[in-house]
VEXTIKE-434742 format. One record per residue: residue in three letters; x negated, y negated, z of N, C-alpha, C in turn. Coordinates in steps of 0.05 Angstrom, whole numbers, plus 5000, padded with zeros to 4 digits. Layout:
// VEXTIKE-434742
ALAXYZXYZXYZ
...
//
This chain:
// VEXTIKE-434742
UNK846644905449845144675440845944425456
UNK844244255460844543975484845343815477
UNK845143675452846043495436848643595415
UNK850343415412852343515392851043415364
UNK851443645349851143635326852643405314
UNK850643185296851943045277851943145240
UNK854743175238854543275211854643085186
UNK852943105159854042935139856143075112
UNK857842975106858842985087858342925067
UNK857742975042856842805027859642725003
UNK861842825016864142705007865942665025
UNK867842445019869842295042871742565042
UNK872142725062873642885069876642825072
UNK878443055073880742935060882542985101
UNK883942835117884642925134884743085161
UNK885443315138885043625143882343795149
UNK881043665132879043795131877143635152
UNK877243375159875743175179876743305208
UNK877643455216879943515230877943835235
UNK877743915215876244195222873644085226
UNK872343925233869543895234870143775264
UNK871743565268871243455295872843685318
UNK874543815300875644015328873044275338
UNK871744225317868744425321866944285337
UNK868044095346866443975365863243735345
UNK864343735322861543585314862443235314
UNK859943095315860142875297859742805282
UNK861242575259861142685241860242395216
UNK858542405199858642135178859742245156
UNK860542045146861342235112861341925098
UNK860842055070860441755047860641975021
UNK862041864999861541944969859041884961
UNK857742134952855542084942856542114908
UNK858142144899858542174868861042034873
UNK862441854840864441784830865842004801
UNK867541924809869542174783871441884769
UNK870841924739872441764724873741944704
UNK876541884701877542064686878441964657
UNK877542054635877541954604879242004589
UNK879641854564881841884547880442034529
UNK882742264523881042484509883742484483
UNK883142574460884142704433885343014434
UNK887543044445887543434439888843494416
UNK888143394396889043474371886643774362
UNK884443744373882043914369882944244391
UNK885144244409884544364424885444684411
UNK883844874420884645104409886445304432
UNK886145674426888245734433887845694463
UNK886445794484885345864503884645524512
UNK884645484541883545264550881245404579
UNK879745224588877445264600878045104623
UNK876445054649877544914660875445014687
UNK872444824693871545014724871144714742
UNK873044544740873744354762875944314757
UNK877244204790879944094787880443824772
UNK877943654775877643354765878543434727
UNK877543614716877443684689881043674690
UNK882443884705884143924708886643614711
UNK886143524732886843224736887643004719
UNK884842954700884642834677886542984658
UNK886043194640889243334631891543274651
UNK892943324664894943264664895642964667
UNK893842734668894342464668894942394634
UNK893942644615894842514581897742524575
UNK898542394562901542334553902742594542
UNK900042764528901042984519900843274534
UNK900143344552898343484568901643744566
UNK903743634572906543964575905244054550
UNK904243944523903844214502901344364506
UNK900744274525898044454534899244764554
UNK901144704560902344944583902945244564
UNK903645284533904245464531901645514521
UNK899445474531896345604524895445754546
UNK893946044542893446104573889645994583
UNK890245934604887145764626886345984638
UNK882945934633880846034645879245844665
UNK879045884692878845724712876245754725
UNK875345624744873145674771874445534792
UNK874945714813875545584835878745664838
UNK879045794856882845774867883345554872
UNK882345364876884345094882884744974853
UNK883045024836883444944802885445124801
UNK885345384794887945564798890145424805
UNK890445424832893545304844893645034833
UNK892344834822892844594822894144644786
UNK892944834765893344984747896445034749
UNK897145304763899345304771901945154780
UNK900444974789903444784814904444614788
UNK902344524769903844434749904744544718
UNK905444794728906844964701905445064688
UNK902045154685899445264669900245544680
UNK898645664658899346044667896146124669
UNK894846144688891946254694891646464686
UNK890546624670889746884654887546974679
UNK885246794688882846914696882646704714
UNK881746754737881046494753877446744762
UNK875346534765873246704778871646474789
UNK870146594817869146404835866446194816
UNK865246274804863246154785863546154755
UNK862145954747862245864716860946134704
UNK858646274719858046484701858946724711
UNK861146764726862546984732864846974701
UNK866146684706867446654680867346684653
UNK864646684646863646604622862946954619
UNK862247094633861247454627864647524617
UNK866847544635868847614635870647574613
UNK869647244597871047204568869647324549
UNK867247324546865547514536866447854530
UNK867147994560867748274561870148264554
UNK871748114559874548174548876048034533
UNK875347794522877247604514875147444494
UNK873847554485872447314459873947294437
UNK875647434436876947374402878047114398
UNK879447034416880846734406879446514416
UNK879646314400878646084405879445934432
UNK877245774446877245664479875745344464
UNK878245154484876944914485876644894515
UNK873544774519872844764555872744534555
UNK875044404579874244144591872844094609
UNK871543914610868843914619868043534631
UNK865843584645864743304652862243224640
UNK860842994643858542884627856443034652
UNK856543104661854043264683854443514676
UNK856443684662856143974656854244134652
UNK854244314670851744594667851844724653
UNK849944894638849445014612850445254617
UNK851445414641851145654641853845824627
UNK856245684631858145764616857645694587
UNK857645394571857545434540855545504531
UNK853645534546850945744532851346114536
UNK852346134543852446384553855146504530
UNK857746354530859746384504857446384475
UNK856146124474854746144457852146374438
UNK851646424463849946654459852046884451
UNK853146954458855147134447857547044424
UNK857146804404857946734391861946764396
UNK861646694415864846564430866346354407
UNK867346374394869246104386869745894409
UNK869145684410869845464431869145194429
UNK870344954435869644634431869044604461
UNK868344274459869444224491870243954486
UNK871543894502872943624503870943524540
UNK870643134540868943044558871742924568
UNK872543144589874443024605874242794626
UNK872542794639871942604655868442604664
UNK867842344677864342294676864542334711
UNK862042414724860942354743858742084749
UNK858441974761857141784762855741864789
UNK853141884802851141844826852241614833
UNK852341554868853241434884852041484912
UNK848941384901846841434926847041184953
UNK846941314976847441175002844741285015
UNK843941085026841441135047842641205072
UNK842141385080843641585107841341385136
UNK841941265145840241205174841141335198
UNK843241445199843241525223843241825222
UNK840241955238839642235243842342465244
UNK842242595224843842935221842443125229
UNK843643265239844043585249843743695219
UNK845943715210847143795181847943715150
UNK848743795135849143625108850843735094
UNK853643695092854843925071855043785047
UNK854043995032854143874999854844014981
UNK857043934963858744074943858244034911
UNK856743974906856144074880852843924878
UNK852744134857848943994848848443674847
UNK850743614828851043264825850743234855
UNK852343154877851543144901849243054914
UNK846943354911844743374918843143204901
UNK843143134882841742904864841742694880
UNK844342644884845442314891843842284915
UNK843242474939842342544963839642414964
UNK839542584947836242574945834042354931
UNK835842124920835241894915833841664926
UNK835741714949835741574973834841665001
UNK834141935000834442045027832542245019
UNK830442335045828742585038830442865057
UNK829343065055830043315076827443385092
UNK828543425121826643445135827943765149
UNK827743785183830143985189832344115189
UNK833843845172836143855162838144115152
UNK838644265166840644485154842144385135
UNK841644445107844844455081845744605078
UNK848544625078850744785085851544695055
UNK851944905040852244895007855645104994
UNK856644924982859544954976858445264961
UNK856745294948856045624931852345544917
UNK853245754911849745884891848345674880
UNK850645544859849645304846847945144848
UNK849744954876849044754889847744754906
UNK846145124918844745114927842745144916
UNK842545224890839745234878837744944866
UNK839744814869839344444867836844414887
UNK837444594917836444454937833244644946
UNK832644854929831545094936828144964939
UNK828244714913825344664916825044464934
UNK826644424946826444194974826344244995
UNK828444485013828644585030828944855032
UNK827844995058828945305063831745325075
UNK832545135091833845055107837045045087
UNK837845335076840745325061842345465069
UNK845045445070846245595084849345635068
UNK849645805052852245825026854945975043
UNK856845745032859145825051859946125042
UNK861646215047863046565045864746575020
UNK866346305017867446274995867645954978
UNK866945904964866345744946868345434947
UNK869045424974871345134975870544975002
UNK871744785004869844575024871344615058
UNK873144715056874244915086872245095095
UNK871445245082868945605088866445395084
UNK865745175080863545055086863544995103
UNK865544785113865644655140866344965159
UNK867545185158867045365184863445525177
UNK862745575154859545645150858145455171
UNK858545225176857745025191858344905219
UNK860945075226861645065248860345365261
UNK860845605251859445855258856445765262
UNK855245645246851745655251850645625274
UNK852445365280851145205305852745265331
UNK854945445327855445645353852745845361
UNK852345875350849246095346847446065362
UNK847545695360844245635371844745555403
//
């Protein structure tokens, strides 16, 4: 290809990860298209089992005053970096699985008997507490923290777009239409956000924002 690819972020990348995009030879914009606020929550409600398919969910717990009596409960997760972030601070992960409804079959098949409180955000997808629900799961949820849209008008022409969650692609699309645009999509989800907009999707290998950015560095070796 003749031109170097300019890539967008649709979150401020951490370092490391800015680092794998420009050693791939791209250029690169990046801006938050979403805000994360993290809330004061009550765990006097919480039951045996805790829930947990962001790290931000995760985050917000351990910022409460009470959060160590949460450790001798065992966590059901999405995402290995929720996992390790789970772990690094004393949580015992029972189940970690790449999607909310990989998670939500798995408490179902094996683990419905005890009660699950899921922490959760004000943008939450139905597919996990509907899916417990339908199978009459014992479970609360606690509104651990809000997302807020944090739409930016993009002017300067992309190659690409990586975008990590549905919220994301909202925020995007506010402000900004899709034209050629390759989206390079963190998983399933967040690509199905984008399905009635573009053909142009491309789902990383594994579900974290590293295997996006190389999904995105592999593509455009290609061309």
């Amino acid at each position: 290809m003749q031109d170097v690819p300019r890539i967008l972020s649709t979150k401020k990348l951490l370092p490391r990860q800015r680092e794998l995009l420009l050693h791939a030879g791209f250029r690169m914009t990046e801006a938050d298209f979403i805000t994360i606020g993290y809330k004061e929550m009550d765990l006097s409600a919480v039951k045996d089992h805790l829930i947990f398919t962001s790290r931000n969910a995760v985050k917000s717990v351990l910022q409460h005053k009470d959060s160590a009596v949460l450790k001798q409960k065992n966590c059901f997760c999405v995402g290995k970096k929720t996992s390790a972030l789970l772990e690094q601070h004393g949580f015992n992960v029972t189940v970690q699985a790449d999607y909310a409804k990989e998670l939500a079959s798995e408490i179902v098949q094996k683990h419905a008997g005890p009660g699950f409180t899921f922490f959760c955000g004000n943008l939450r997808r139905g597919d996990l507490p509907d899916t417990l629900t339908r199978h009459h799961v014992d479970f609360n949820e606690i509104e651990a923290y809000t997302t807020r849209l944090t739409p930016h008008k993009i002017k300067t022409p992309v190659t690409g777009i990586l975008f990590f969650s549905p919220s994301g692609v909202r925020s995007y699309l506010k402000e900004n239409t899709l034209d050629q645009e390759v989206c390079f999509c963190i998983g399933t989800t967040t690509a199905d956000a984008l399905k009635d907009r573009t053909e142009n999707i491309v789902i990383a290998n594994i579900p974290d924002v590293e295997s996006t950015i190389a999904r995105a560095a592999k593509y455009f070796k290609k061309i």
